[in-house]
C-alpha positions in Angstrom: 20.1 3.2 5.4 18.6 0.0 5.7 17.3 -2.0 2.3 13.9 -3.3 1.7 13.4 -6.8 -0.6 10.6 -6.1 -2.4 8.7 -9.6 -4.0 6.4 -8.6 -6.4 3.6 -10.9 -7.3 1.8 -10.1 -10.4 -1.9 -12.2 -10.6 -3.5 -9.3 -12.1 -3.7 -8.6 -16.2 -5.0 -5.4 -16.0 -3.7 -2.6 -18.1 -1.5 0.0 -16.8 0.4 -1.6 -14.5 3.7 0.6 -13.2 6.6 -1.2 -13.7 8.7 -4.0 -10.6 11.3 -0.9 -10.5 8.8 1.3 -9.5 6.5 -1.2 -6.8 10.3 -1.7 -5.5 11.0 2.0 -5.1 7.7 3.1 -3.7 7.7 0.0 -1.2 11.5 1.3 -0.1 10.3 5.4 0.3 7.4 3.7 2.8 9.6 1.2 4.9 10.3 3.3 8.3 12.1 0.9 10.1 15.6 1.0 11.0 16.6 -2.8 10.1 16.4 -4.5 6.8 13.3 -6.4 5.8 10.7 -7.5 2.9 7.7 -7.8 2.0 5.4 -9.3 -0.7 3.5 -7.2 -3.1 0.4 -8.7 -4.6 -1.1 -7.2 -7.8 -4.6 -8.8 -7.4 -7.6 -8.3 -9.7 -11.2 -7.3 -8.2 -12.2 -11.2 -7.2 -9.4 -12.3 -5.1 -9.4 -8.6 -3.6 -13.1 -9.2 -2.6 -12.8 -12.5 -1.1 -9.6 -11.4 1.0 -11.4 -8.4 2.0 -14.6 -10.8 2.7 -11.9 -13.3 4.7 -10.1 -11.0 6.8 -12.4 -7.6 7.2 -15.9 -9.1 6.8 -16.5 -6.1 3.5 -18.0 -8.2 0.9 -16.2 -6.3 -1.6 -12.8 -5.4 -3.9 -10.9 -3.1 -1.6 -7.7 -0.9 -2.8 -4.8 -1.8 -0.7 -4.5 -4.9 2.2 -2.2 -5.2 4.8 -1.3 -8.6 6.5 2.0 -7.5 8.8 3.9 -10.8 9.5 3.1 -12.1 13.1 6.7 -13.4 14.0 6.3 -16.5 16.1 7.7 -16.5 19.7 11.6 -16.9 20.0 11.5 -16.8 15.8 13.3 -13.5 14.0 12.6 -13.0 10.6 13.0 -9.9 8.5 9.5 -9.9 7.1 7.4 -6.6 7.2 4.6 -8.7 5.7 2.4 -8.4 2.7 0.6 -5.9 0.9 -2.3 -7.1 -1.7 -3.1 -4.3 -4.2 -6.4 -4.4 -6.3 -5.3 -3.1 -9.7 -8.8 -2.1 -11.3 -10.0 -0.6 -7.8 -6.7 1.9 -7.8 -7.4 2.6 -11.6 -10.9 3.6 -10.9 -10.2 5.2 -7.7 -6.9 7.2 -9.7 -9.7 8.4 -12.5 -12.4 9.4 -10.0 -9.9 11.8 -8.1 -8.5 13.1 -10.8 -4.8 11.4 -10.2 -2.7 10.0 -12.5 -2.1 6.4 -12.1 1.3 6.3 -11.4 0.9 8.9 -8.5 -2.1 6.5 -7.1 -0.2 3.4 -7.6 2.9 5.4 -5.5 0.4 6.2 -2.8 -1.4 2.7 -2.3 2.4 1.3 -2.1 3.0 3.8 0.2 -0.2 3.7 2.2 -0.2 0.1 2.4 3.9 -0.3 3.8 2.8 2.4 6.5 0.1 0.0 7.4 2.9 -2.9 8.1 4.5 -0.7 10.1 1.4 -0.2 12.2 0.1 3.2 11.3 -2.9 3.7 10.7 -6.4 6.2 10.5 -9.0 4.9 12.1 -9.3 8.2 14.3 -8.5 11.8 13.2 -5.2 12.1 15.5 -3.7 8.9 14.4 -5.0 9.7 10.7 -3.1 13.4 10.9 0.0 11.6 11.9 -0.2 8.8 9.1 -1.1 11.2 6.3 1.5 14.1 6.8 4.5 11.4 6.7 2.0 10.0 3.3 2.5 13.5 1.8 6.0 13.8 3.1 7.5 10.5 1.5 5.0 11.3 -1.7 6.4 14.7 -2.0 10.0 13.2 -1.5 9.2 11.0 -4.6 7.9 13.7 -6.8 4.2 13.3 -6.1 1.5 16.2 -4.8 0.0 15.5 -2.1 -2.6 13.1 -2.4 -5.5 14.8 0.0 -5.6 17.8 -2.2 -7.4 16.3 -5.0 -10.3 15.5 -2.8 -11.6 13.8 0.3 -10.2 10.4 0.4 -11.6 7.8 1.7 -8.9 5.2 2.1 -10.0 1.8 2.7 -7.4 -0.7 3.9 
């Protein structure tokens, strides 16, 4: 079993917030590789979302989840998955629009977001299938229903 350092950054005062020992558990249930490693988890609000979605993805707005997998420089070896940005007030509104409870959203941006570092991804419907099964497998591992039920998602990260 290999561990995952979890750094949680908290620059977000919104309400409802799930707990380090949860961010840390969720992060761990997502990490798929088979060597230790960490990663930083940033608890935004909707302004710095928006202007690191502006920066990096030219969307001139607050997304839900960002992933910036760590680029190891040549002949350097570092156990860094990367970071993961999360936009508090977009998950709340997003968790309240489907229908989810928070804590299950918040489980499934973590989730979502490490699968990202990892280099998953669903840009087209093959590569989506693949990334959302394992979603609903470590989601249902954890407790959770599965996330696709509720409606339609349209995840944006």
């Amino acid at each position: 079993m290999t561990d995952l350092a979890v750094d949680i950054q908290h620059a977000s005062a919104a309400a409802g917030l799930p707990d380090d020992d949860n961010l840390a558990t969720w992060a761990a249930k997502g990490w798929q590789g088979d060597e230790d490693s960490e990663v930083t988890l940033r608890i935004v609000d909707e302004d710095e979302s928006a202007a690191l979605n502006g920066q990096y993805r030219q969307k001139d707005r607050p997304t839900n989840v960002l992933s910036f997998p760590f680029e190891q420089p040549e002949g350097i070896t570092l156990p860094l998955a990367g970071d993961l940005v999360i936009c508090a007030p977009v998950v709340a509104r997003e968790a309240h629009e489907q229908g989810k409870t928070l804590s299950a959203h918040w489980a499934h941006m973590v989730i979502h977001g490490m699968l990202h570092l990892q280099g998953y991804d669903h840009i087209d419907d093959r590569d989506a299938e693949i990334m959302e099964t394992l979603e609903i497998r470590l989601l249902a591992e954890l407790g959770f229903s599965n996330p696709y039920l509720a409606e339609d998602t349209d995840q944006d990260s």
